[in-house]
N, C-alpha and C positions, 0 to 999 in steps of 0.2 A: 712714548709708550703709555704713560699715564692718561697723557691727554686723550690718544686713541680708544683707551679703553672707556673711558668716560662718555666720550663721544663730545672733547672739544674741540676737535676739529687739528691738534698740532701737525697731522702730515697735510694741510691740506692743500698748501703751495705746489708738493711734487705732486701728490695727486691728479690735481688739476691739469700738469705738464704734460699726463703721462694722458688724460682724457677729457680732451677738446672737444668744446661744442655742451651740447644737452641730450637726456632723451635718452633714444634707447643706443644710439651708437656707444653714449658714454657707457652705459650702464654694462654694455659687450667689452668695451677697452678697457674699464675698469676690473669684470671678471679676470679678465686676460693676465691685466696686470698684479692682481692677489694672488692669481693661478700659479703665476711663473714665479711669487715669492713664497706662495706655499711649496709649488715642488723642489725649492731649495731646503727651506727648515724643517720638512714634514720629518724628513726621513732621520737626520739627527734627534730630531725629538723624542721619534717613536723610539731609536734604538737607544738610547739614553735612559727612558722610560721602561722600556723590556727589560734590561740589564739590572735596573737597580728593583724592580719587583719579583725578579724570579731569582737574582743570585744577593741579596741586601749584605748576608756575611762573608763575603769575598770579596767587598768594598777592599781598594787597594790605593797603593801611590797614584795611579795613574786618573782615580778616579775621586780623591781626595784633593786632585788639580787640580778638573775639572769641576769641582764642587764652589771650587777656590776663587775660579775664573768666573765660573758663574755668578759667584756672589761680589767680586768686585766688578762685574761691567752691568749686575742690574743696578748698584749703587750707584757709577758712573751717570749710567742711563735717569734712573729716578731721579738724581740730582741735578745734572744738565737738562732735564725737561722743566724739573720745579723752579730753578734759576732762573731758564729766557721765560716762564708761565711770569714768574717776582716782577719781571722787567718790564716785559711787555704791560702788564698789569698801570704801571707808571704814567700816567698822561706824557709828563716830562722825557721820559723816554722815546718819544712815537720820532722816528728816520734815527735814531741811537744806535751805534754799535755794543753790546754785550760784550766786554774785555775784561769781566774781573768774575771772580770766582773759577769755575772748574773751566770757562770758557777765556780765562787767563790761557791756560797751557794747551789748549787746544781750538780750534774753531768749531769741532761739533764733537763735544765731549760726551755727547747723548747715541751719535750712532758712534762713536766708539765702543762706548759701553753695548751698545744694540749687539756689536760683534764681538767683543771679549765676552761677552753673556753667552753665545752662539759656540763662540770655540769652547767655552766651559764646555756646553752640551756635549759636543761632539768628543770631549777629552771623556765625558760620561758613557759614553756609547763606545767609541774606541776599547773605551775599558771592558767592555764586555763582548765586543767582535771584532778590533781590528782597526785600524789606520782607515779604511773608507769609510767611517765615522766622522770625519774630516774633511768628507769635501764639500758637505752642504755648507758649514760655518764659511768655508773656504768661499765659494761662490757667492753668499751670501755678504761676504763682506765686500766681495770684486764690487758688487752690485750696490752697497752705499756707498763704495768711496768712488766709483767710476761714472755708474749708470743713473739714480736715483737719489743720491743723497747729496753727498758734500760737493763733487762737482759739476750738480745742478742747482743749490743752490746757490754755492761758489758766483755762478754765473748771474742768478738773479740777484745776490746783494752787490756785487759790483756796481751794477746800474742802477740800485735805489738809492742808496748808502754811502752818501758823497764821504765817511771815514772809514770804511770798508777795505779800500785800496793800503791804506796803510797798517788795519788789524793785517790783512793777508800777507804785507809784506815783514812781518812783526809774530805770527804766532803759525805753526804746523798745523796744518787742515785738519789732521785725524789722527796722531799719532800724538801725546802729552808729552809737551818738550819743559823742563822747569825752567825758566827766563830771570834774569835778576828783576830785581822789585823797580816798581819804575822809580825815576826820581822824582824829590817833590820840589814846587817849586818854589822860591822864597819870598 
C-alpha cells in the first residue's frame, strides 16, 4: 500500500501477471485490471464516505466497528509492507523466506490487512445503508486471496524459494494463526 503509493513498485510481481508483453496492449490490460478493482472498492468507499459527512452524530456500534476494522487492517497492511520493504532492503536476505514478525502468523499479512481495512469500510457504509455495504470488501477480498494476490503469489514463490514449501507448510496464507515460538537450538 505504501509502496504503491510512493511509486515503489511493491505490487509489481502481480501486476506484471495480470499484463504481458509491452506497449499499448499492456497499458489496455492494465486499465482493465484497476478497472475491475476499482468497481469492487469504489462503491464501499463512496457509501462509507456519504454516511459519515452527512449523518457524523449518528455515528453508532455498527460504525464504531468499522472504524475499528479499518484501523487495525491499515496497521496490519502498513506494517506487513514496511517489514518485507526492512527485508528485502537486506543484501543477505536476496532468495530468503520473510518468517518473523507479522509475516510469522500469516503469509501475507499486508493483504490481510488490504481486506480487514475494506470490510472496516463497508461495516462504515452498511452503517448508514444496509448490508450491501458489504459486498464490495466481500469481492474484494475473494479477489486477493483467489485471484490476484496470495494465490498468485502462493505460486510464484514456490518456484523461487527453495524455503517456501516449508513456510507454506508451517503458517496460514491469509488469515493470522498464533503458532508457538520456534525452538532454538543449542
Amino acid at each position: 500500500m505504501l509502496g504503491a503509493a510512493t511509486g515503489a513498485g511493491v505490487e509489481g510481481a502481480r501486476v506484471s501477471a495480470f499484463t504481458p508483453g509491452a506497449g499499448e496492449a499492456r497499458t489496455s490490460t492494465m486499465t482493465d485490471v484497476e478497472g475491475l478493482f476499482r468497481l469492487v472498492d469504489v462503491p464501499a468507499g463512496e457509501k462509507a464516505t456519504y454516511y459519515l459527512y452527512d449523518r457524523p452524530a449518528e455515528l453508532g456500534i455498527v460504525a464504531a466497528i468499522g472504524a475499528l476494522l479499518w484501523l487495525i487492517g491499515f496497521l496490519f497492511e502498513a506494517v506487513g509492507d514496511w517489514q518485507l520493504a526492512r527485508f528485502k532492503a537486506r543484501p543477505e536476505n536476496r532468495g530468503a523466506v520473510l518468517d518473523s514478525g507479522l509475516w510469522r502468523y500469516s503469509r501475507h499479512p499486508n493483504y490481510f490487512g488490504e481486506a480487514v481495512l475494506w470490510v472496516g469500510i463497508g461495516f462504515l457504509g452498511m452503517a448508514g445503508g444496509g448490508p450491501l455495504a458489504l459486498i464490495s470488501p466481500a469481492l474484494l477480498s475473494f479477489l486477493l486471496i483467489k485471484i490476484s494476490g496470495v494465490a498468485m503469489l502462493d505460486r510464484a514463490l514456490l518456484e523461487r524459494r527453495p524455503g517456501y514449501a516449508d513456510y507454506v507448510a508451517s503458517t496460514p496464507a491469509f488469515f493470522p494463526r498464533i503458532r508457538p515460538a520456534k525452538a532454538q537450538s543449542a
